[in-house]
PASEBA-1860 file (N, C-alpha, C; in nm, 3 decimals):
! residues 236
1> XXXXXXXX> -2.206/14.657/-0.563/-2.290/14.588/-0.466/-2.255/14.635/-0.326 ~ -2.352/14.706/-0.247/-2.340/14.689/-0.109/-2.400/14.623/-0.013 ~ -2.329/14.598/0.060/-2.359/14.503/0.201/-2.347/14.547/0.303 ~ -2.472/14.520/0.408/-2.493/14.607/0.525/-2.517/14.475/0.627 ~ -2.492/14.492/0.749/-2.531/14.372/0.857/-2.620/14.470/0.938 ~ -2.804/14.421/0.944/-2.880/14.428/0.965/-2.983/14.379/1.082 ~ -3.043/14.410/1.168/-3.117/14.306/1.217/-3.264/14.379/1.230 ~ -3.379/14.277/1.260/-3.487/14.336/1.239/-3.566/14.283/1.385
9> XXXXXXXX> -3.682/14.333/1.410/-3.761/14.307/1.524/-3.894/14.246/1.473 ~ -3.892/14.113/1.543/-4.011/14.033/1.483/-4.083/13.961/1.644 ~ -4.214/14.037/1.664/-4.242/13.972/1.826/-4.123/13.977/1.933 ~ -4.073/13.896/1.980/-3.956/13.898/2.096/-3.824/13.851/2.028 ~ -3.861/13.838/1.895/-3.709/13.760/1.822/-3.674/13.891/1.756 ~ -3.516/13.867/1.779/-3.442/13.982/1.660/-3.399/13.863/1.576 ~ -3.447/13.896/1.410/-3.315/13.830/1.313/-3.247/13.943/1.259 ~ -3.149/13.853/1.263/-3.032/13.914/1.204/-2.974/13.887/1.077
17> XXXXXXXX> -2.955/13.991/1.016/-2.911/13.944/0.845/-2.838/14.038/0.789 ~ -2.785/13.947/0.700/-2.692/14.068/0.593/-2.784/14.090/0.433 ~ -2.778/14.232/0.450/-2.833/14.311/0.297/-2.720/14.328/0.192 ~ -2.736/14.265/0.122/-2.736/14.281/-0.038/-2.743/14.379/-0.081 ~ -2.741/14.530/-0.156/-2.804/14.571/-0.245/-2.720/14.617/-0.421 ~ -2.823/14.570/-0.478/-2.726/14.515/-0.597/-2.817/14.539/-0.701 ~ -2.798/14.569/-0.795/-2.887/14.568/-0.943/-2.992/14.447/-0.975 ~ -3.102/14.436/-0.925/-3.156/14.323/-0.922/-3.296/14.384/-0.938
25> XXXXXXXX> -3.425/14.270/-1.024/-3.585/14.352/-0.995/-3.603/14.328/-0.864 ~ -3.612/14.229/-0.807/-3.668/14.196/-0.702/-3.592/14.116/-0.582 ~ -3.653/14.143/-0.479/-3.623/14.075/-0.310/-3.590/13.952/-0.295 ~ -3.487/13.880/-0.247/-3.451/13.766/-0.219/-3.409/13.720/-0.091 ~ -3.508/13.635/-0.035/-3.449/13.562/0.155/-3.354/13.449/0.126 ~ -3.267/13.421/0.128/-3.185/13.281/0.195/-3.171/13.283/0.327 ~ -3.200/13.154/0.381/-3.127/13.113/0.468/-3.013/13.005/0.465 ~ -2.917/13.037/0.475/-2.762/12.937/0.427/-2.772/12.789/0.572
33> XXXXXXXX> -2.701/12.730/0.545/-2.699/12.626/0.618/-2.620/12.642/0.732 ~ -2.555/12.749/0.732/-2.478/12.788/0.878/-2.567/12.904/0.922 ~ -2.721/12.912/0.868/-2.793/12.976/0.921/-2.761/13.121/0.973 ~ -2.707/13.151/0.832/-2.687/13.304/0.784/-2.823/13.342/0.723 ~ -2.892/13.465/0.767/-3.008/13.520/0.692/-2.937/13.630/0.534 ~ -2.950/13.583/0.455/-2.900/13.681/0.335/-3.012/13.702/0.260 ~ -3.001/13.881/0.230/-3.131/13.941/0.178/-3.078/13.965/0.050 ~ -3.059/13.956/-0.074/-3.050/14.047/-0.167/-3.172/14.149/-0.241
41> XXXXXXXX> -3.169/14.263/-0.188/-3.247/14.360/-0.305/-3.198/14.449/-0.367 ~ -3.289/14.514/-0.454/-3.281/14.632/-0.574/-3.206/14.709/-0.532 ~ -3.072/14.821/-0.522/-3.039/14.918/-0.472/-3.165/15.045/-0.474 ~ -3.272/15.006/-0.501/-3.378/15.200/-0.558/-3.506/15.106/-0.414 ~ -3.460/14.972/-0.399/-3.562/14.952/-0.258/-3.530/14.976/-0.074 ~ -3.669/15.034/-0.060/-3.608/15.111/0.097/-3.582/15.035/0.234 ~ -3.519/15.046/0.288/-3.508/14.990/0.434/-3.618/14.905/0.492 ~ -3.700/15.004/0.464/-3.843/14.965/0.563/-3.925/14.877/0.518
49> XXXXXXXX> -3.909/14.901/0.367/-3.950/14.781/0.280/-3.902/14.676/0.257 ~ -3.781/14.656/0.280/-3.689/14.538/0.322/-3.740/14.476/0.436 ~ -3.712/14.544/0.547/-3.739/14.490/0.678/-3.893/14.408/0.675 ~ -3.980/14.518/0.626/-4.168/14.441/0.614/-4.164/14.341/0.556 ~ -4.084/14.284/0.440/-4.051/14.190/0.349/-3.988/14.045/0.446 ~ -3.918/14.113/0.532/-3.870/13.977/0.604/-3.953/13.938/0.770 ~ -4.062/14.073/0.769/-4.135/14.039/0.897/-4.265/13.996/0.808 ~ -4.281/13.979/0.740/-4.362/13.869/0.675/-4.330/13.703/0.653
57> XXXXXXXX> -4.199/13.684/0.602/-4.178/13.582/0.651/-4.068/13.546/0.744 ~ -4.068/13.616/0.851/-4.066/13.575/0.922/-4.053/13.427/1.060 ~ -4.174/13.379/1.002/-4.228/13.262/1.004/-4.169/13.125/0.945 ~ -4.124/13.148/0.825/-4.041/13.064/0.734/-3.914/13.073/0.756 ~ -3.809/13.205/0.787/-3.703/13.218/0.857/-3.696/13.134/0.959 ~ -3.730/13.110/1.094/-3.703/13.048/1.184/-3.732/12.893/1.111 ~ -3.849/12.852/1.030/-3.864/12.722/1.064/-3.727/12.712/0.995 ~ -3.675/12.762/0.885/-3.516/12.742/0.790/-3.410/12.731/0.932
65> XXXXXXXX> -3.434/12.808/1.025/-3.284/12.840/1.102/-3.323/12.711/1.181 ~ -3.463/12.635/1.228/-3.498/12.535/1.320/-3.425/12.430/1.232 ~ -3.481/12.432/1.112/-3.373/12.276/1.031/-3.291/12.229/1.055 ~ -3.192/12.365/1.062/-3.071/12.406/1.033/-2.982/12.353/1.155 ~ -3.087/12.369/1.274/-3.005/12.388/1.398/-2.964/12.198/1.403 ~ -3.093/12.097/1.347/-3.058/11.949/1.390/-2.904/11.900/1.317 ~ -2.865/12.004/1.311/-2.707/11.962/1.261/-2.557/11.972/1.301 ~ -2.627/12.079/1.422/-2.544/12.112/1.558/-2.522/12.031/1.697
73> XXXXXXXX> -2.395/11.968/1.707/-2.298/12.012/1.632/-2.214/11.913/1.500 ~ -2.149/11.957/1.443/-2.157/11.911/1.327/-2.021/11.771/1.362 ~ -1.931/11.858/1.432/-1.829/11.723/1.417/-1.811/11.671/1.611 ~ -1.866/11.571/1.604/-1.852/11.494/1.765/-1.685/11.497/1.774 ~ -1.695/11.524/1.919/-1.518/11.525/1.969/-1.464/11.403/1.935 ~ -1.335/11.366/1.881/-1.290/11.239/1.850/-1.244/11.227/1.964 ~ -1.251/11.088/1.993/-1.146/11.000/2.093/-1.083/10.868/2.068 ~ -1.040/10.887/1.877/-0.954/10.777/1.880/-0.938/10.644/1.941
81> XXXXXXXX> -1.097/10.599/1.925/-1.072/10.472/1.955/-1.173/10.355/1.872 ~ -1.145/10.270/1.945/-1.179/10.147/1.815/-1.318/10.170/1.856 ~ -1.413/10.154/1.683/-1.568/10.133/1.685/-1.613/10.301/1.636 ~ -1.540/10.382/1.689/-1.561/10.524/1.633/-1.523/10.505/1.463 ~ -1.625/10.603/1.428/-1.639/10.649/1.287/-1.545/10.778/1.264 ~ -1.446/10.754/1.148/-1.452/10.871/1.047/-1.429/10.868/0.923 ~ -1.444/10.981/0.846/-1.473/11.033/0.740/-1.363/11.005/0.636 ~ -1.363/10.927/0.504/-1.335/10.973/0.429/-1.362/11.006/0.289
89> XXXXXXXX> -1.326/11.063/0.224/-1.430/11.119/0.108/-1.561/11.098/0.079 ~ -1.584/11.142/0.226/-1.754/11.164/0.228/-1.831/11.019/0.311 ~ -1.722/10.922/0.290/-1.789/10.757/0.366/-1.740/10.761/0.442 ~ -1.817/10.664/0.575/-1.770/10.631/0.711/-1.709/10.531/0.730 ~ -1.592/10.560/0.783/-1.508/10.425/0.771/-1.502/10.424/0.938 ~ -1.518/10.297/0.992/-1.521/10.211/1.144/-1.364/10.202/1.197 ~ -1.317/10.245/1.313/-1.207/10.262/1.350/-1.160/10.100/1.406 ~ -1.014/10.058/1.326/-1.002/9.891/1.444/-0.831/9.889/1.460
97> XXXXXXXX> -0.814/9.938/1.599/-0.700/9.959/1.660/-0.599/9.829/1.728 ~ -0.502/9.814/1.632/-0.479/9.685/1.668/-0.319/9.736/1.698 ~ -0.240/9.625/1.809/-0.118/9.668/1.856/-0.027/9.562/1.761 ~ 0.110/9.635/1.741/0.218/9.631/1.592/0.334/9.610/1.659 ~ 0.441/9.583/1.589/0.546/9.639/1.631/0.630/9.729/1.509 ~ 0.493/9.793/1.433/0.527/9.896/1.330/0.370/9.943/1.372 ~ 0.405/10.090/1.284/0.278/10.158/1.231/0.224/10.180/1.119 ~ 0.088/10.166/1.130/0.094/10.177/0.965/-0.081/10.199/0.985
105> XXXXXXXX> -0.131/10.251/0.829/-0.298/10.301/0.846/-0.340/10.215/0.674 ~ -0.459/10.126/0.710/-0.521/10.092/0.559/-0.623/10.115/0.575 ~ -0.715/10.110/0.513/-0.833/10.193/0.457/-0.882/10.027/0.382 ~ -1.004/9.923/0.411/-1.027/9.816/0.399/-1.153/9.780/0.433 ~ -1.226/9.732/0.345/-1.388/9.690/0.428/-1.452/9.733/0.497 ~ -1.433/9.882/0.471/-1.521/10.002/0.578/-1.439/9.986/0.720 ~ -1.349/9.958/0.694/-1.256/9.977/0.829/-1.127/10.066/0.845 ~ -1.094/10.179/0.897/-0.991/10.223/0.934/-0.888/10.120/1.012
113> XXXXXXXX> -0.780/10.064/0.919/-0.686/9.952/1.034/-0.593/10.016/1.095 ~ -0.572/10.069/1.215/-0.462/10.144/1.253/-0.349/10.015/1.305 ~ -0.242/9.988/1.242/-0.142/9.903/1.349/-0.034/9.998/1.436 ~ -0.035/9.998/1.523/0.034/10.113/1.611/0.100/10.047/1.699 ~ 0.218/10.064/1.750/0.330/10.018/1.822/0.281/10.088/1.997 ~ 0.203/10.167/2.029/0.116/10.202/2.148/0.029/10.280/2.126 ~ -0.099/10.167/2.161/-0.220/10.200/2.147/-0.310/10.386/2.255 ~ -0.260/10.481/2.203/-0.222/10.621/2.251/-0.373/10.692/2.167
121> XXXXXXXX> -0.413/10.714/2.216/-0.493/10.809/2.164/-0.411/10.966/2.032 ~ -0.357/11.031/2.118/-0.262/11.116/2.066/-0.214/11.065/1.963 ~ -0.129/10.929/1.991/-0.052/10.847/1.877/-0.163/10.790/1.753 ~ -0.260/10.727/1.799/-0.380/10.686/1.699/-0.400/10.844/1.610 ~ -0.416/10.963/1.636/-0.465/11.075/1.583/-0.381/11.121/1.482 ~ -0.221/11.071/1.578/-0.124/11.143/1.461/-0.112/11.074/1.321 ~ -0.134/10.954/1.329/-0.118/10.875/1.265/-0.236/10.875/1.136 ~ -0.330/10.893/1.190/-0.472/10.912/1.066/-0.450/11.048/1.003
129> XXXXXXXX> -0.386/11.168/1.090/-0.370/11.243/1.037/-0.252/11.274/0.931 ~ -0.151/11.179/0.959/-0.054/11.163/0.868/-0.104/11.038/0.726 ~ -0.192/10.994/0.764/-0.225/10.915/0.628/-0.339/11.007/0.555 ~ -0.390/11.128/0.613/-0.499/11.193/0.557/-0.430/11.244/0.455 ~ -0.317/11.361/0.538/-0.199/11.482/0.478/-0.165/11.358/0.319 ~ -0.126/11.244/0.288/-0.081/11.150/0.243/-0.154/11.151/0.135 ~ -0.286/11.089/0.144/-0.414/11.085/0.059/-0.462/11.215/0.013 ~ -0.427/11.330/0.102/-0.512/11.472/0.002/-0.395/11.515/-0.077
137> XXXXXXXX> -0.252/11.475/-0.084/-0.171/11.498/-0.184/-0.239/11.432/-0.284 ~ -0.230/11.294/-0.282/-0.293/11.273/-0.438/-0.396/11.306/-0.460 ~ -0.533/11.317/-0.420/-0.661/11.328/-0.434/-0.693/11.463/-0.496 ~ -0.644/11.524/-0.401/-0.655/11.679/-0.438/-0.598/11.746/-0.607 ~ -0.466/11.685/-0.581/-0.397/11.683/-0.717/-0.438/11.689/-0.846 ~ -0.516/11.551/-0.848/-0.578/11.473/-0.932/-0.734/11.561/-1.008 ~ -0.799/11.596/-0.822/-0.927/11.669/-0.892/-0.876/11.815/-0.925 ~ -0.773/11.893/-0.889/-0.720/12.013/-0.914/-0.704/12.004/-1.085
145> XXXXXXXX> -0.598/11.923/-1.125/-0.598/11.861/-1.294/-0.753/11.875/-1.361 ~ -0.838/11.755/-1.305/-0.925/11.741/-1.317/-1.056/11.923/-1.395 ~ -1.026/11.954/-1.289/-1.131/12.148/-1.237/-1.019/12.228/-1.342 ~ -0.919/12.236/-1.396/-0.860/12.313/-1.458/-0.825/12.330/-1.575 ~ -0.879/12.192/-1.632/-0.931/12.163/-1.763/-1.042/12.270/-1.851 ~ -1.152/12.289/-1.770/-1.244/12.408/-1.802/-1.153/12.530/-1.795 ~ -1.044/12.591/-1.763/-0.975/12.683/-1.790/-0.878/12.790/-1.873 ~ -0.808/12.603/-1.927/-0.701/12.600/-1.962/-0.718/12.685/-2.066
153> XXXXXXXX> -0.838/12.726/-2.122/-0.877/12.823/-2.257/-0.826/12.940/-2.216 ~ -0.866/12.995/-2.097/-0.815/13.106/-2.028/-0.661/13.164/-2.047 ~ -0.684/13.314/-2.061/-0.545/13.380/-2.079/-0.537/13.386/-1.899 ~ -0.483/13.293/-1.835/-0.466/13.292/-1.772/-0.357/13.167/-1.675 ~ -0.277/13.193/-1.575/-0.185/13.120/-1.535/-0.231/13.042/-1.462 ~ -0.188/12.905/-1.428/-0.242/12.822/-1.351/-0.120/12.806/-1.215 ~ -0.257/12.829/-1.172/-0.180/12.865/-0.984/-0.126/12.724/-0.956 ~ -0.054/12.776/-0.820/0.036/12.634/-0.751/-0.092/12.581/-0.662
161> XXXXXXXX> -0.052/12.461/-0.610/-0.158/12.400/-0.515/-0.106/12.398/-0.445 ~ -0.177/12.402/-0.301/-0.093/12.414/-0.149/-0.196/12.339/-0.062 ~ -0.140/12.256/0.010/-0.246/12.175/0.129/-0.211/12.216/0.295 ~ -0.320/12.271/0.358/-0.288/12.327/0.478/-0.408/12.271/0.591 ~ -0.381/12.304/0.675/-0.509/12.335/0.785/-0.519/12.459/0.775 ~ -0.649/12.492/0.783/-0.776/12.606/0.764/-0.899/12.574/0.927 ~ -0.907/12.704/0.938/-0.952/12.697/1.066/-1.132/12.746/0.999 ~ -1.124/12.813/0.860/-1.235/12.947/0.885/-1.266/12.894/0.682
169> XXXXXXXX> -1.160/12.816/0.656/-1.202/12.845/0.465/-1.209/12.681/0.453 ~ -1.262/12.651/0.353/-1.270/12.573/0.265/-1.126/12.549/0.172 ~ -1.106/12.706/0.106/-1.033/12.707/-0.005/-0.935/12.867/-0.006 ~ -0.878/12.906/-0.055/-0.850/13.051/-0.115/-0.750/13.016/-0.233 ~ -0.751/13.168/-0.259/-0.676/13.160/-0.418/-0.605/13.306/-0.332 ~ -0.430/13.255/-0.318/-0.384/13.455/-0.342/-0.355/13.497/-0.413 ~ -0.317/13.631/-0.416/-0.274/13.767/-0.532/-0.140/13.698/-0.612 ~ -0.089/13.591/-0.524/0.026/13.584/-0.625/0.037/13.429/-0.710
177> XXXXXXXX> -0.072/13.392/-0.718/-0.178/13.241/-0.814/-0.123/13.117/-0.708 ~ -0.139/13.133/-0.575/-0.118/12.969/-0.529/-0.268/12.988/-0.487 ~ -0.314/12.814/-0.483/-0.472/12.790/-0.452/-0.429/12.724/-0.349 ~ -0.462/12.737/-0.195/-0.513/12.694/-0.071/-0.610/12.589/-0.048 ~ -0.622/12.441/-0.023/-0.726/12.349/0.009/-0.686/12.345/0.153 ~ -0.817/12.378/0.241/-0.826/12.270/0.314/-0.793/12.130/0.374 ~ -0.723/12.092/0.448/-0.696/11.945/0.484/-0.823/11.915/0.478 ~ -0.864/11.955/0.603/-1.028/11.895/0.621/-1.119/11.849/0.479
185> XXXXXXXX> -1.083/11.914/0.381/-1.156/11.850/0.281/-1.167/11.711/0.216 ~ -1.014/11.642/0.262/-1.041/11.489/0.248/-1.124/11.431/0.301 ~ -1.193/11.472/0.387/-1.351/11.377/0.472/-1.433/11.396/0.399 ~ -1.439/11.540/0.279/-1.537/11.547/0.197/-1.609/11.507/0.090 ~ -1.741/11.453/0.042/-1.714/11.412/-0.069/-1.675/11.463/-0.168 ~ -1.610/11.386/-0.284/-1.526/11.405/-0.402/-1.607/11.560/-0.454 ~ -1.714/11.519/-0.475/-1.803/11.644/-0.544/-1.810/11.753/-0.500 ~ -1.795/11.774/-0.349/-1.760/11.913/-0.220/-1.650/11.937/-0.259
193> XXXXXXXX> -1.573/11.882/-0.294/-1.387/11.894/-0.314/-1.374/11.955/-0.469 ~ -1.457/11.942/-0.547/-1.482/11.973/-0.683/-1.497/12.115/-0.678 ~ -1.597/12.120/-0.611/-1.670/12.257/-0.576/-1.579/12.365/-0.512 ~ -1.525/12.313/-0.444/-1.415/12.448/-0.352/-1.320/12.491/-0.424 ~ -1.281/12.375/-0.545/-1.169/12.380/-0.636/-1.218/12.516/-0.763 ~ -1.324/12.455/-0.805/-1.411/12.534/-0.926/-1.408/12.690/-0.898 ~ -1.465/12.685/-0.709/-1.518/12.888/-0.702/-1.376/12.915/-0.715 ~ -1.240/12.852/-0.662/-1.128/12.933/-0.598/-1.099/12.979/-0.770
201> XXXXXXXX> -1.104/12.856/-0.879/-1.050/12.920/-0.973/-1.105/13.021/-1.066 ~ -1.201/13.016/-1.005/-1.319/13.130/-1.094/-1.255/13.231/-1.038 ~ -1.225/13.301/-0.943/-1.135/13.374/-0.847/-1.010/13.443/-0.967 ~ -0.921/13.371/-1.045/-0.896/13.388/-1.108/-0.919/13.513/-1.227 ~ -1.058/13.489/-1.261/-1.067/13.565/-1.354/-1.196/13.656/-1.274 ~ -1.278/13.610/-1.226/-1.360/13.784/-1.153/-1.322/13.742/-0.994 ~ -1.247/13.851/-0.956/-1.175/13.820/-0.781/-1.265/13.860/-0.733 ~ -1.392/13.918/-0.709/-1.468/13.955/-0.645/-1.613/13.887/-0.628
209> XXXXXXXX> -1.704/13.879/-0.534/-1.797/13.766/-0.569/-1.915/13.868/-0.584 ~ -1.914/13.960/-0.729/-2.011/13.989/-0.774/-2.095/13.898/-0.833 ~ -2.172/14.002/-0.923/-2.272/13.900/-1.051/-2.180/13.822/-1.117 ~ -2.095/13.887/-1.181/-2.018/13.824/-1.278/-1.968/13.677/-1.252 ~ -1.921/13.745/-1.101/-1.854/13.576/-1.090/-1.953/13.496/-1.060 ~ -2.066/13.470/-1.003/-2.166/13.408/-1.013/-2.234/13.367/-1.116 ~ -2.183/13.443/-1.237/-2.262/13.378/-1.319/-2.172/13.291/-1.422 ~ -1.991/13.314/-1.395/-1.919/13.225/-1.441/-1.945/13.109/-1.350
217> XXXXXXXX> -1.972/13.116/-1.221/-1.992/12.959/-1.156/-2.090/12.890/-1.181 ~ -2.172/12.987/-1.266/-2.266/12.867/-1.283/-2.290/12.826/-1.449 ~ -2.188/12.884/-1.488/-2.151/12.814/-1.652/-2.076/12.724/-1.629 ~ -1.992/12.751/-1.514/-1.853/12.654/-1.516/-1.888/12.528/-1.444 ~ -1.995/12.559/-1.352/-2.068/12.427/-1.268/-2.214/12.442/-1.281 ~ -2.267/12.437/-1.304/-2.454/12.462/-1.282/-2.483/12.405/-1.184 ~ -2.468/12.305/-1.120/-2.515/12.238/-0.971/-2.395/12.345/-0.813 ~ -2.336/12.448/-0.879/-2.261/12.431/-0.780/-2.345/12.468/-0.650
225> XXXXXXXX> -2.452/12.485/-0.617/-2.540/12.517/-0.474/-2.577/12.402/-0.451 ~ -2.615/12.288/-0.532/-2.640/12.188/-0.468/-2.496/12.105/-0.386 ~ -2.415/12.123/-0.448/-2.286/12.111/-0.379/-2.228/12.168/-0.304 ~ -2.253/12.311/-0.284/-2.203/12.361/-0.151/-2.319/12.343/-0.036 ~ -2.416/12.283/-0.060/-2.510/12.288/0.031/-2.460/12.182/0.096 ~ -2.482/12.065/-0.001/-2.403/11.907/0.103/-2.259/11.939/0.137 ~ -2.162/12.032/0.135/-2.061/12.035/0.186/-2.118/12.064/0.320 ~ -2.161/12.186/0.331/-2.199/12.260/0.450/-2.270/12.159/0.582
233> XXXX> -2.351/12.087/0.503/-2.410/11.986/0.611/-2.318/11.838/0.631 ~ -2.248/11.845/0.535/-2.135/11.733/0.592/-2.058/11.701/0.726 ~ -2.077/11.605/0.778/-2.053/11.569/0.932/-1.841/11.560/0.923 ~ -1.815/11.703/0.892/-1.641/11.669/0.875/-1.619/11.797/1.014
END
């Protein structure tokens, strides 16, 4: 499969896209939800015929990238304070900042309870973020068990789990079998968290994101696009 980064001239708009070309009959437009244009065609189809293919629709491109855009930006600046919303596994929980002479975080009646010994912004942040780190140990754990069940048939080793901040991934799998989550994925729902788990271990057995592995992800999940789609538009 090769991949080329492309752009085309349509009236006063350039789009821009990445080509595909891959063993396939026919032409394919996506537009992804981070409003990536992805073309896949035939390797024996020409440039120009590509390009005419997407200045035809054209039209449908932008209204996809216009959708796309009412979702920008995706996560409002926090300021840690009471009445603000955030995320966890996918529900909005209501922030209620109350002063302690301990600290401590519950999760209760759609309420985040922070008790905090000074009511600090900084201090409120560290603190949710230390009950997140807390909760994606088990959570993660649990659905990792969970996703590795479909495997276990596999002549294959089951990687370590590792929980980090990620600036740019979701997930990775390295060369030497530990699997990488996301912190950020505890805001996600359970089923987004499923999903990041499933591609990394498909990774496993085709490391490359040809056909092949695409077409183990979708033995191993059949919905998995409907699930990376609601990840992508998830307010985390």
């Amino acid at each position: 499969m090769k991949s080329l980064a492309c752009t085309v001239q349509y009236g006063e708009t350039e789009i821009s896209y990445e080509l595909l070309m891959m063993n396939r009959r026919s032409l394919e437009i996506a537009v992804h939800p981070d409003k990536r244009v992805v073309v896949k065609a035939p390797i024996t189809q020409s440039l120009e015929s590509v390009e005419a293919k997407i200045r035809k629709r054209a039209r449908w491109i932008r209204r996809q990238i216009k959708y796309f855009n009412q979702f920008d930006p995706r996560t409002p600046e926090r300021l840690y304070v009471s009445g603000e919303t955030h995320l966890y596994l996918g529900k909005k929980y209501r922030l209620k900042i109350q002063m302690s002479s301990k600290n401590s975080v519950v999760l209760k009646n759609g309420y985040f309870t922070i008790q905090a010994i000074q009511n600090d912004s900084d201090e409120i942040k560290r603190l949710i973020e230390k009950w997140y780190k807390s909760r994606s140990k088990v959570v993660f754990s649990e659905i990792f068990e969970s996703c590795w069940y479909a495997f276990k048939s596999e002549n294959i080793t089951k990687p370590r789990l590792r929980i980090q901040k990620m600036d740019k991934r979701w997930g990775s799998l390295s060369p030497n079998g530990q699997l990488t989550l996301n912190l950020s994925l505890i805001r996600a729902p359970k089923d987004c968290i499923e999903y990041v788990v499933i591609h990394e271990l498909c990774h496993l057995i085709e490391h490359n994101h040809g056909p092949e592995f695409y077409k183990l992800l979708d033995q191993t999940m059949p919905d998995w696009m409907k699930r990376k789609h609601k990840l992508e538009l998830s307010l985390i």
